[in-house]
MILOTOR-670893 format. One record per residue (C-alpha): x, y, z; residue number from 0; residue in three letters. Coordinates in nm, 4 decimals, padded with zeros to 6 digits. Example, Ala and Ser with C-alpha at 12.3 -4.5 7.8 and 13.67 -1.06 7.14 Angstrom:
# MILOTOR-670893
east/north/up/num/residu
01.2300/-00.4500/00.7800/0/ALA
01.3670/-00.1060/00.7140/1/SER
This chain:
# MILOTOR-670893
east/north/up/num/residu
24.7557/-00.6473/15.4254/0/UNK
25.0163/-00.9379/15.3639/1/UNK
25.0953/-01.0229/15.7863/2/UNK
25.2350/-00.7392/15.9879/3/UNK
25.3665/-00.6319/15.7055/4/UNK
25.4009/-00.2105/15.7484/5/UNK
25.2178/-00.0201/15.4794/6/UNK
25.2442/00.3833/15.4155/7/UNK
24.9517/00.6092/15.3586/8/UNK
24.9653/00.9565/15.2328/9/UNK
24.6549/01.1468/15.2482/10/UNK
24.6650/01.4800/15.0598/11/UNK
24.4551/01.7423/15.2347/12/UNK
24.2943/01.7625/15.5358/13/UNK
23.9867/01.8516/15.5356/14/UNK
23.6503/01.6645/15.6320/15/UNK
23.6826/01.3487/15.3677/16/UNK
24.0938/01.3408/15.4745/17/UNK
24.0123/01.3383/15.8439/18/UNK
23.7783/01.1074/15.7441/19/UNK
24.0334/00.8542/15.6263/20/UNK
24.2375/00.9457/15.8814/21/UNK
24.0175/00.8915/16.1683/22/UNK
23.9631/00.5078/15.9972/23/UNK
24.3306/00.4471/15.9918/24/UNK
24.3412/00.5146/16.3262/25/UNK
24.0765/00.3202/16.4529/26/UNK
24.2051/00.0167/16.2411/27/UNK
24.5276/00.0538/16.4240/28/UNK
24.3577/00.0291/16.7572/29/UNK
24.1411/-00.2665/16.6730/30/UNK
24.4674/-00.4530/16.5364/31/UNK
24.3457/-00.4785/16.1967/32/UNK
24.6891/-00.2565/16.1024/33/UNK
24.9982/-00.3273/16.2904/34/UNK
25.1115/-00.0437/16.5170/35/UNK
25.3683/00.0413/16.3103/36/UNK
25.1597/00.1708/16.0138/37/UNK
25.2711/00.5090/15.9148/38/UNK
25.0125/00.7763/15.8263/39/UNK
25.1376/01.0701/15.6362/40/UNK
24.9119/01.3872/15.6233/41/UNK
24.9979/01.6364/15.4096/42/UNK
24.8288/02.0083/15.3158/43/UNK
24.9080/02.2732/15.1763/44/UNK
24.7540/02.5274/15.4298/45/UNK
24.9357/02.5965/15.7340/46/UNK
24.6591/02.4451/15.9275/47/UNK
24.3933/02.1600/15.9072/48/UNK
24.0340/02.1838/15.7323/49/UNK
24.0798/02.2772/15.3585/50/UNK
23.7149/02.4008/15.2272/51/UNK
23.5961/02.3447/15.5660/52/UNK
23.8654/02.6227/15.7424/53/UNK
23.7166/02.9647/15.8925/54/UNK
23.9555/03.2783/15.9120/55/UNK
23.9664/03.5105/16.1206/56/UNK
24.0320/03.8865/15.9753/57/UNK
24.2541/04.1483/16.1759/58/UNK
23.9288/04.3233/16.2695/59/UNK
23.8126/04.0681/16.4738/60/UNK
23.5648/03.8920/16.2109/61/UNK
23.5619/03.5025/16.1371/62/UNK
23.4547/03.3597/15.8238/63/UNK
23.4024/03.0175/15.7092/64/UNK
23.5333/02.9358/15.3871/65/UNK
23.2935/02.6499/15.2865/66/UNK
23.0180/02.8285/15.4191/67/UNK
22.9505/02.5083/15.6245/68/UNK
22.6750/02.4212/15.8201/69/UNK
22.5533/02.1028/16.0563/70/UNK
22.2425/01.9481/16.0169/71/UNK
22.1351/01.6330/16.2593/72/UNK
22.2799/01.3932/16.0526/73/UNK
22.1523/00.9985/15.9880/74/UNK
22.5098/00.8910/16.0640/75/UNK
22.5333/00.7838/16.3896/76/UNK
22.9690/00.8019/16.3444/77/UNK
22.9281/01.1311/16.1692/78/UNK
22.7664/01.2325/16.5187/79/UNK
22.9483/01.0647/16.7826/80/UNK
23.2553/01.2194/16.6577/81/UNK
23.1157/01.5774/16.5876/82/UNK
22.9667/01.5647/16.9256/83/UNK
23.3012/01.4591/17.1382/84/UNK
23.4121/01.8197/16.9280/85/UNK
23.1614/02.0326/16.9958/86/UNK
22.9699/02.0093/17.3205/87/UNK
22.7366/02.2749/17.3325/88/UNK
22.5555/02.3702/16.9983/89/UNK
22.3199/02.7053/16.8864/90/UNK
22.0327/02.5691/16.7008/91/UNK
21.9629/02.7572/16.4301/92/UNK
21.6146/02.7931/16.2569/93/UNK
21.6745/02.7498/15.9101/94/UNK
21.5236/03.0189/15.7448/95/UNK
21.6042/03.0724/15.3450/96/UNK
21.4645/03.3287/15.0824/97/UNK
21.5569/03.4228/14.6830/98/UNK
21.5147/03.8057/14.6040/99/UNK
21.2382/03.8268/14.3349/100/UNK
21.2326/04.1819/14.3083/101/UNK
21.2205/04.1227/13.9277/102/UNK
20.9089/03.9611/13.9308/103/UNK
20.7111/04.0836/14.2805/104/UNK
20.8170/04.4525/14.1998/105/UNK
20.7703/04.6492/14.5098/106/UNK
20.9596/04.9481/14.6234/107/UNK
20.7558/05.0834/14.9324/108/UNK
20.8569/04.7617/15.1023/109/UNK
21.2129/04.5713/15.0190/110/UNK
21.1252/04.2540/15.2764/111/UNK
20.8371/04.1736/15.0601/112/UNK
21.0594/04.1163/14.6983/113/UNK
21.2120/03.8345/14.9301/114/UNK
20.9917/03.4930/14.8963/115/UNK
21.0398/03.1874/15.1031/116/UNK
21.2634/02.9060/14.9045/117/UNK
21.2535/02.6791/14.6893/118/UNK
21.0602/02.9539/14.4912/119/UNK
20.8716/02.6578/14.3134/120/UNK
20.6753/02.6932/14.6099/121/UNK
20.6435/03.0545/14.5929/122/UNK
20.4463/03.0845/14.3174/123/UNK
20.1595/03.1728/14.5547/124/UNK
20.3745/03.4618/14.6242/125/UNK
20.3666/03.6275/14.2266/126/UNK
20.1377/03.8474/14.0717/127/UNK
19.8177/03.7137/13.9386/128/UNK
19.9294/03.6686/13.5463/129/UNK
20.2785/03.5124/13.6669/130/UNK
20.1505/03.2996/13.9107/131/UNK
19.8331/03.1193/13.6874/132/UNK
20.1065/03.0956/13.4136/133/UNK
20.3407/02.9146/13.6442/134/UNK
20.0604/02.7145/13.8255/135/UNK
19.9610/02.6259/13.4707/136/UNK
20.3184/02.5316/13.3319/137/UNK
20.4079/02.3214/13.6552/138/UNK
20.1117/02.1257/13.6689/139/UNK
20.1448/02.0093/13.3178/140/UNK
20.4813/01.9310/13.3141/141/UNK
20.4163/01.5674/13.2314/142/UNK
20.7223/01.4765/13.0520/143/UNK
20.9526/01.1947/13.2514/144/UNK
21.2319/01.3242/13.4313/145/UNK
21.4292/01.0461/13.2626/146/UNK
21.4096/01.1608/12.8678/147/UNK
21.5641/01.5102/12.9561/148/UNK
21.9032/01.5088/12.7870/149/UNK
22.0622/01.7705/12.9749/150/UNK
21.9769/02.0017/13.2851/151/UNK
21.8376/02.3082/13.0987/152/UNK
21.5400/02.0107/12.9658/153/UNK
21.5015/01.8557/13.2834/154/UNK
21.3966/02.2387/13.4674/155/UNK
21.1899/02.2835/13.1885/156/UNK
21.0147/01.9725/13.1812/157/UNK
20.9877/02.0041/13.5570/158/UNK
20.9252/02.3564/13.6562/159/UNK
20.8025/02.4852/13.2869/160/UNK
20.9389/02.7745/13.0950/161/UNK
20.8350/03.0807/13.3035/162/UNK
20.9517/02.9601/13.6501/163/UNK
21.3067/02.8437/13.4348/164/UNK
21.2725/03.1543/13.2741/165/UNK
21.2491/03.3854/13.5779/166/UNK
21.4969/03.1736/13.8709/167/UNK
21.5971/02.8353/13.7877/168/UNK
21.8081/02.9165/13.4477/169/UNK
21.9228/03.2604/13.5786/170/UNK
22.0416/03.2036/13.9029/171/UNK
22.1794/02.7914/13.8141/172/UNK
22.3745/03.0302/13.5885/173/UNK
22.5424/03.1977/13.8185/174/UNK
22.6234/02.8945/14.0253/175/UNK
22.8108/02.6808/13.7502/176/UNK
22.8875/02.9880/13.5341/177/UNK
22.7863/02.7884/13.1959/178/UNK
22.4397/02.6895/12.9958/179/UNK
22.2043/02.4872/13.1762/180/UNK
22.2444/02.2644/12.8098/181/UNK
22.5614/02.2011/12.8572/182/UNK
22.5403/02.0441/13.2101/183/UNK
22.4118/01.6942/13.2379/184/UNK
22.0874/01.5986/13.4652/185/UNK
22.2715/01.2641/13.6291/186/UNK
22.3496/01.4665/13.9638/187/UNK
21.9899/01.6122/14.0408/188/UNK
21.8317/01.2856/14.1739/189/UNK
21.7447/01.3989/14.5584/190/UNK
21.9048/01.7373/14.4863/191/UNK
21.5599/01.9149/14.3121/192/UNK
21.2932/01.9629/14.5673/193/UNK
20.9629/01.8807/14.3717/194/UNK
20.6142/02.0371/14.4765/195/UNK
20.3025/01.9439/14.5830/196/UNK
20.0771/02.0291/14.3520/197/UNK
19.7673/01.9962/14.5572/198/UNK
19.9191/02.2057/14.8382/199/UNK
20.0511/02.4725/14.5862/200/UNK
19.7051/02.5062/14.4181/201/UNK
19.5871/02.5627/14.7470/202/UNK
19.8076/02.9013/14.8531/203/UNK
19.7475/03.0388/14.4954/204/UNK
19.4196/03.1372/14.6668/205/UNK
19.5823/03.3076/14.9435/206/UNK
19.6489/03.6110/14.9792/207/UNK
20.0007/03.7737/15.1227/208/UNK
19.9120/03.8171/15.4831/209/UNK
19.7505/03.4658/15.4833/210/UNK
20.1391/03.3152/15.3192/211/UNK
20.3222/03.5188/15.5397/212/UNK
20.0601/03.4097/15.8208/213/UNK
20.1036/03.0115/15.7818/214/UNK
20.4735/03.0582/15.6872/215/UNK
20.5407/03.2066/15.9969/216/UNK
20.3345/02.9736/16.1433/217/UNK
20.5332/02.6926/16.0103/218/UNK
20.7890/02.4586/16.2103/219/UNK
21.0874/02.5597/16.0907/220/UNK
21.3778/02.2569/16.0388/221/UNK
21.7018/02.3287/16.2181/222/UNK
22.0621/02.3360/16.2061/223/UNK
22.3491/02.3396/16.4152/224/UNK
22.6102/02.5960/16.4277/225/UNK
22.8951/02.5941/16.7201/226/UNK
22.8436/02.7895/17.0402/227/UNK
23.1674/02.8885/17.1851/228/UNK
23.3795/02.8151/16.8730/229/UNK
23.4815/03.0682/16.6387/230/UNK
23.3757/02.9177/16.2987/231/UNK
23.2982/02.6013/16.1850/232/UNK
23.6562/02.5103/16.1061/233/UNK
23.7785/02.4773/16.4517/234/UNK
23.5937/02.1972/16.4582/235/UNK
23.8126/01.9790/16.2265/236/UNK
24.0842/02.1478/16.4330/237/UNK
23.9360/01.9579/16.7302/238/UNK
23.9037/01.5879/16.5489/239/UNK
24.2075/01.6593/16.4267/240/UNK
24.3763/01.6795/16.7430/241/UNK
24.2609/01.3649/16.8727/242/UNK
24.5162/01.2266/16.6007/243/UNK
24.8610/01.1221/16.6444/244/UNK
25.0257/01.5324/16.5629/245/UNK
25.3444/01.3991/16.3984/246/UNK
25.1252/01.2058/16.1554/247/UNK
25.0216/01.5794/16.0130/248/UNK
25.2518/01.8062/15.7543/249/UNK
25.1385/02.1142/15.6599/250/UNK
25.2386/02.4102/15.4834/251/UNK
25.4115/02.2164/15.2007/252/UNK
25.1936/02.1407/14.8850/253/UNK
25.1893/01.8408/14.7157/254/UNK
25.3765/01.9641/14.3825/255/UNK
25.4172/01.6286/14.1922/256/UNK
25.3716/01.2034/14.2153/257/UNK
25.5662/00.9302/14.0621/258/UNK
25.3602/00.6159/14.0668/259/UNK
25.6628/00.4842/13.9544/260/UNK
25.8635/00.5162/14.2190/261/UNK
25.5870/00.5405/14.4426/262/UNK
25.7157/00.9072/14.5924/263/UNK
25.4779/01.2225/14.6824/264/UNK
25.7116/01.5337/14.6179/265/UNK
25.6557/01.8689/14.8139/266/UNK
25.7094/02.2139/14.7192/267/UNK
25.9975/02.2053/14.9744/268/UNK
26.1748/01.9646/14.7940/269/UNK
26.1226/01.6574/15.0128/270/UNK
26.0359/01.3663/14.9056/271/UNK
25.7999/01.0921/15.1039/272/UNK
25.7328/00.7167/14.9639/273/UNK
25.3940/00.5592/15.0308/274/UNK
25.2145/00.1929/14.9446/275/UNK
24.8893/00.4288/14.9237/276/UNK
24.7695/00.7863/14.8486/277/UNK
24.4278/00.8661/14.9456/278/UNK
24.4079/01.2080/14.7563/279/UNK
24.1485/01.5397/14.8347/280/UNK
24.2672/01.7146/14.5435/281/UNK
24.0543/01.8145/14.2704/282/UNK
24.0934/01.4850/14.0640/283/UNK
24.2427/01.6956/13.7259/284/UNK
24.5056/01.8433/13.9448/285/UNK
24.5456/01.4653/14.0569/286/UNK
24.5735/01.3575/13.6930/287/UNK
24.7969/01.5772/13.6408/288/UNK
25.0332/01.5526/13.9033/289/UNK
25.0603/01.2208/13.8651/290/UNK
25.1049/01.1757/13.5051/291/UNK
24.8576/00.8956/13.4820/292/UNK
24.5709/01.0922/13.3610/293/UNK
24.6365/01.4478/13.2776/294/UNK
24.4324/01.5089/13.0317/295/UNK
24.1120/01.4828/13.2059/296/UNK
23.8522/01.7373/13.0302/297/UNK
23.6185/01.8461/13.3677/298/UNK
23.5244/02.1699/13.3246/299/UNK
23.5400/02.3523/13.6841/300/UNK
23.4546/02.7529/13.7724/301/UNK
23.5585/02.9271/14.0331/302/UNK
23.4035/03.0585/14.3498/303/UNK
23.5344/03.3733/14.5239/304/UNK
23.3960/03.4820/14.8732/305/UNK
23.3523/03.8249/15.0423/306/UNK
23.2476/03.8561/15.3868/307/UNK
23.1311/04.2303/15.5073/308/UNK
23.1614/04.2954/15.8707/309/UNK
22.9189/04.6078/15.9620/310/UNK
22.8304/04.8197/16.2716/311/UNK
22.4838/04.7657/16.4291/312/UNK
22.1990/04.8110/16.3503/313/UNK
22.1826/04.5429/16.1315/314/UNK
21.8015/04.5414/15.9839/315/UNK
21.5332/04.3926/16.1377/316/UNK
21.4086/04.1126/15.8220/317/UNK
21.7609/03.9886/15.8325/318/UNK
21.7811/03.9129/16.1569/319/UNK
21.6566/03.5798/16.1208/320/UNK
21.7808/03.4786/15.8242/321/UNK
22.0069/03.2230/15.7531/322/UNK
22.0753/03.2831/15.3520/323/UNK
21.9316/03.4426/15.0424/324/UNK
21.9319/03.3885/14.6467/325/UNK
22.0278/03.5961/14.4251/326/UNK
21.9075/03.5037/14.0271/327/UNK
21.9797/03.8639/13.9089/328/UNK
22.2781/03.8860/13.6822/329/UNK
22.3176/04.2429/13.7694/330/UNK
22.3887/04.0935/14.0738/331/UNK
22.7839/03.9789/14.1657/332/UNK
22.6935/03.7669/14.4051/333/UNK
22.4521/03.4448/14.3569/334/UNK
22.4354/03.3587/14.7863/335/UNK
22.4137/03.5425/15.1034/336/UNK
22.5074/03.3947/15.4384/337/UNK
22.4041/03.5794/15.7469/338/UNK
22.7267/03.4233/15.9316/339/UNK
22.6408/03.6383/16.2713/340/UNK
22.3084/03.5391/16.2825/341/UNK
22.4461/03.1792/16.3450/342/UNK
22.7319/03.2414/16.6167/343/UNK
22.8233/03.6013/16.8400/344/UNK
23.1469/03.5023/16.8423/345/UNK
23.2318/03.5651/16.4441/346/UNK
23.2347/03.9173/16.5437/347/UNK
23.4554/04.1071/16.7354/348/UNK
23.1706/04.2439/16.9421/349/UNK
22.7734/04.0918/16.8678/350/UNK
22.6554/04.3987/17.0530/351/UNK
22.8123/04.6055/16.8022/352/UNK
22.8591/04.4467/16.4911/353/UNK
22.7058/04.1795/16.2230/354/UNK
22.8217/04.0033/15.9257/355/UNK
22.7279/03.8172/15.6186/356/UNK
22.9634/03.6326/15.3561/357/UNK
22.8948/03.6189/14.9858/358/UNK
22.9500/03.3773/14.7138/359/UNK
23.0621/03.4835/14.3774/360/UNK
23.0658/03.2475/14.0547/361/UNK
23.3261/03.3090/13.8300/362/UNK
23.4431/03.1404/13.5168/363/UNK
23.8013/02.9771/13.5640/364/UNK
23.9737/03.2032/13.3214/365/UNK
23.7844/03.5703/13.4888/366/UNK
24.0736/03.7720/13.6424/367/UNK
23.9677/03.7975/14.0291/368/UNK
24.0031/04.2068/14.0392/369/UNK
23.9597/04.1929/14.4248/370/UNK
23.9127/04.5953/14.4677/371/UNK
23.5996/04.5940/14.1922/372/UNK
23.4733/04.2819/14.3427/373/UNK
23.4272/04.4099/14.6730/374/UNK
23.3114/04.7415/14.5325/375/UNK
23.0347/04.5618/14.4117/376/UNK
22.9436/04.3025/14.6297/377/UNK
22.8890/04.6397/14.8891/378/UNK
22.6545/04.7861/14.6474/379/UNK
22.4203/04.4911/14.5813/380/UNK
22.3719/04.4445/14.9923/381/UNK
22.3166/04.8117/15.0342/382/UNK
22.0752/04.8429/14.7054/383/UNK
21.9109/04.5223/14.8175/384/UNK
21.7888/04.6255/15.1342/385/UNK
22.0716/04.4301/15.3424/386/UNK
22.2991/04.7068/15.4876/387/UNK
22.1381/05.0121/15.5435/388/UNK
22.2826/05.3893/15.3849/389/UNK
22.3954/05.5455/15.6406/390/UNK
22.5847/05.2253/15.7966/391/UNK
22.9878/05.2016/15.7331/392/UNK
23.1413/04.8898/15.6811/393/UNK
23.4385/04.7686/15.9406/394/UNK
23.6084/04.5094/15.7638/395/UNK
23.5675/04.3103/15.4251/396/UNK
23.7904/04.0139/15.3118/397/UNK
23.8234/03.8423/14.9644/398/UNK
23.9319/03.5145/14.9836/399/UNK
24.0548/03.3187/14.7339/400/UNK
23.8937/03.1292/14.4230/401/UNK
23.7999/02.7804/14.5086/402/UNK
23.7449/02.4671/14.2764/403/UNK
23.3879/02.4188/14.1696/404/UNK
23.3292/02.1428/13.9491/405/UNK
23.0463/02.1597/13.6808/406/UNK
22.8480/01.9012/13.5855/407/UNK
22.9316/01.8511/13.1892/408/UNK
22.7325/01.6892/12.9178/409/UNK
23.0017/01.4674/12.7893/410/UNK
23.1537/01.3570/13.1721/411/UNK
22.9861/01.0048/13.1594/412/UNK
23.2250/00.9548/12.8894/413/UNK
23.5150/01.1268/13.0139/414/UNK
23.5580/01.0003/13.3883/415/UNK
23.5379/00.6051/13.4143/416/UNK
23.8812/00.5989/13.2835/417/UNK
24.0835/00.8015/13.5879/418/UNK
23.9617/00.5378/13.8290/419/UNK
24.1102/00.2601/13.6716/420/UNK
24.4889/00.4487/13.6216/421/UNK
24.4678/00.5959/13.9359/422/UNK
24.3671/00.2485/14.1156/423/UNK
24.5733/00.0452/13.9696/424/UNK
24.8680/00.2829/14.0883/425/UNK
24.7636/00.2413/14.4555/426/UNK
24.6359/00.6060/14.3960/427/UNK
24.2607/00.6901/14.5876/428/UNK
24.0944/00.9668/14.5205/429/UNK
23.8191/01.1389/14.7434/430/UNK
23.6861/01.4549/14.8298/431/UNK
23.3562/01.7209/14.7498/432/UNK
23.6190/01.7572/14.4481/433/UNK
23.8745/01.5080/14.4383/434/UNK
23.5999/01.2906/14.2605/435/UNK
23.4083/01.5173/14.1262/436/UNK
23.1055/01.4358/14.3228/437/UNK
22.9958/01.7464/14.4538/438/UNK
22.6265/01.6633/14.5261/439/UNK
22.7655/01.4067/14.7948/440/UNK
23.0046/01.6831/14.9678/441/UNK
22.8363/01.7159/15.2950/442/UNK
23.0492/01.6894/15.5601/443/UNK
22.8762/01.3589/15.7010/444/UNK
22.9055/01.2143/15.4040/445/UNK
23.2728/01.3250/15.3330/446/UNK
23.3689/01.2031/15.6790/447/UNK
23.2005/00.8642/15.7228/448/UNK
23.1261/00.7581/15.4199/449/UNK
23.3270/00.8313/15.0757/450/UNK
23.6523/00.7536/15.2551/451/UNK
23.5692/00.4556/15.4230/452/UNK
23.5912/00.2334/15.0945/453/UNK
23.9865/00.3135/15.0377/454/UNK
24.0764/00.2739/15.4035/455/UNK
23.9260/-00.0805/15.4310/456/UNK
24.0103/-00.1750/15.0521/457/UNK
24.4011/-00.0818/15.1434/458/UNK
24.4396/-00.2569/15.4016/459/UNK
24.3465/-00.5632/15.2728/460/UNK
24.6182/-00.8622/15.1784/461/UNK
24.6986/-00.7891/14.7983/462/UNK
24.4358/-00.4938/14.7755/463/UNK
24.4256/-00.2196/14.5030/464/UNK
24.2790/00.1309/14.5727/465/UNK
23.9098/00.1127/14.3328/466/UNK
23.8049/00.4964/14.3451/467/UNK
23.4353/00.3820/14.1709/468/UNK
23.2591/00.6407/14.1132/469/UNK
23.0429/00.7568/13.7852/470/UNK
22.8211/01.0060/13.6469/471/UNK
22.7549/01.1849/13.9735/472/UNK
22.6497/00.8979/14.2052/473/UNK
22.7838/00.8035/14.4908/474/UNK
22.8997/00.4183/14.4387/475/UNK
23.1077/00.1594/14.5484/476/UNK
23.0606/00.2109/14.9015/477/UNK
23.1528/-00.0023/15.2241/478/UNK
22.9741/-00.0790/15.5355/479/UNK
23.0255/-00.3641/15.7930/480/UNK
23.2540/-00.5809/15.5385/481/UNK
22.9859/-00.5386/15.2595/482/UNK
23.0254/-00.3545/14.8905/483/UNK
22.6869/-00.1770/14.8499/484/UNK
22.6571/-00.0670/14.4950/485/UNK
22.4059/00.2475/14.4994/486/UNK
């Protein structure tokens, strides 16, 4: 910045990546590198802080987080320091995840058994004789480079082969994005696919089902870490955000419209706030939009609608360990299961008498969101699937709301490296698990110490422009200790 020159910042949203920038501004303030005088305006929409990241609580007495969040022991020492002067006493949680291959494993006597450990690419062992050799055979010859496949539905087949894509990948990826695996691109799945060992897998083909579950039990399992005496993994953004300045934050008044002209951020209330910078966590086509500088951009997005079930105990006994399942079946609503109580007693009104899970529902963005057959159905498919037992009765169940969820197109290479450059050169940022479009890098580590910290330095430097830089589903122009790293 030009002197002591005082310089506005709106950041829309405030979840992890606008806490994020937040939390920068803040600390450039203290350090002197931005006069004291520096305003910081924060606005959302909600009437309180974490966007995706928020948790609810229902009138029952059940909490549900609407991100489905979870912490991990993350490589970023900032990302930890501040999560840990939040949250000072943690459950770790063994991370346990199946898929339900009921489809394929076919047994009725026993429902725990149709569940397989994931990634099912190394549950093959776990098939029938025919399926599994076929599979074995398929995935060991899959020889073609990763880098020829022209879309995602050739990449899983040249990776997995056609029966595995056949039987999870395809069907359940399906349900996720809510379009053909053909028309998504493959830029996004570097680091995202977890590959097999093939020597290891050819190994437990010999084995039989007592010797898997045997060594799988036997297993370390990696952890996670859920809060212990908060309810829900939003009132930990709650907590950083408090350790902000409390008139920098306005909430409960969307962000309806933006002149770049005039440089003014109008709210649904009618009022009107000026800023030198926007550091946005909208979804970047509702940015585009908004703004008139781009709003035509042609991202294709879904929808994702949750429903958490709160039930009286006894919950049964294969689920008590379980952190989520997978769900490929279309017959299916749901295409996730989160066992939210088996991470924290406090997201029920009682542990000793109740338990909970959350589903996650894929929907395409023009579905009508019938919120009575939706929950109808998302009951059946835990009670058919072995997850709530008959003769249990459910004591609460909340639908929330759609939420963004950003596909990854065919033809976005050639549609997104123009926003940037309209947005930056308007003194416009954009950021966020959405806001970019870069949902593979929407961890909340990431979103808080990294993907922000580019438009907080860039701004306030003398003559700067916001440079969102970003493309194809990699995470870019980053900044770290004064230095652009191009990744």
């Amino acid at each position: 910045m030009d002197g002591d020159e005082t310089k506005k910042f709106v950041i829309i949203g405030s979840g992890p990546t606008a806490l994020g920038a937040a939390y920068r501004l803040n600390e450039l303030i203290q350090i002197g590198q931005l006069p004291d005088s520096t305003e910081v305006h924060i606005i959302e929409k909600e009437d309180e802080v974490g966007g995706l990241a928020r948790s609810v609580t229902d009138r029952r007495g059940f909490t549900w987080d609407l991100g489905v969040h979870v912490t991990g022991f993350s490589k970023f020492e900032k990302f930890t320091n501040v999560i840990n002067r939040a949250v000072n006493q943690w459950n770790n949680v063994p991370r346990c995840v199946k898929a339900y291959m009921r489809h394929i494993v076919e047994d009725d006597d026993n429902v725990e058994v149709n569940y397989v450990p994931y990634p099912v690419q190394d549950s093959i062992p776990y098939f029938p004789e025919e399926i599994k050799m076929q599979c074995l055979e398929e995935i060991s010859s899959a020889s073609i480079p990763v880098e020829t496949a022209r879309n995602f539905d050739e990449f899983t087949l040249y990776t997995f082969g056609p029966t595995l894509q056949e039987i999870f990948i395809r069907p359940y990826n399906e349900k996720v994005w809510t379009v053909p695996l053909a028309e998504m691109n493959c830029a996004w799945v570097e680091n995202r696919v977890p590959r097999t060992c093939m020597e290891d897998l050819k190994r437990r083909c010999r084995l039989t089902r007592e010797e898997l579950d045997d060594e799988e039990n036997g297993k370390t399992k990696s952890m996670f870490r859920y809060p212990r005496n908060l309810r829900g993994i939003g009132e930990v953004w709650k907590t950083i955000a408090s350790e902000l300045p409390a008139h920098w934050f306005h909430l409960g008044d969307p962000v309806v419209g933006i002149d770049p002209g005039k440089r003014e951020v109008l709210l649904s209330s009618g009022e009107k706030t000026t800023y030198d910078y926007v550091i946005s966590t909208m979804p970047i086509v509702e940015l585009g939009r908004m703004s008139g500088l781009c709003p035509n951009i042609n991202l294709r997005h879904s929808k994702v609608v949750l429903v958490g079930i709160g039930m009286r105990r006894p919950q049964p006994e294969f689920t008590e360990q379980l952190s989520w399942l997978y769900f490929p079946q279309p017959d299916i609503i749901f295409y996730r299961c989160t066992f939210m109580s088996n991470f924290n007693e406090r997201l029920t009104p009682n542990a000793v008498l109740f338990w909970s899970v959350l589903v996650e529902i894929g929907m395409a963005v023009d579905d009508p969101v019938d919120e009575d057959a939706i929950i109808e159905c998302t009951i059946k498919g835990v009670l058919f699937k072995g997850l709530l037992m008959k003769e249990q009765k459910t004591s609460s169940c909340r639908s929330n709301g759609a939420r963004y969820h950003l596909s990854h197109q065919q033809d976005r290479i050639e549609v997104d490296p123009c926003a940037p450059l309209w947005l930056s050169n308007s003194h416009v940022g954009s950021r966020c698990r959405v806001g970019e479009g870069a949902s593979d890098t929407g961890k909340e580590e990431y979103l808080l110490t990294r993907k922000v910290r580019q438009l907080a330095i860039r701004s306030s430097e003398p003559g700067s422009q916001l440079h969102n830089g970003y493309r194809c589903y990699r995470q870019n122009s980053l900044w770290k200790g004064g230095n652009r790293l191009n990744l």
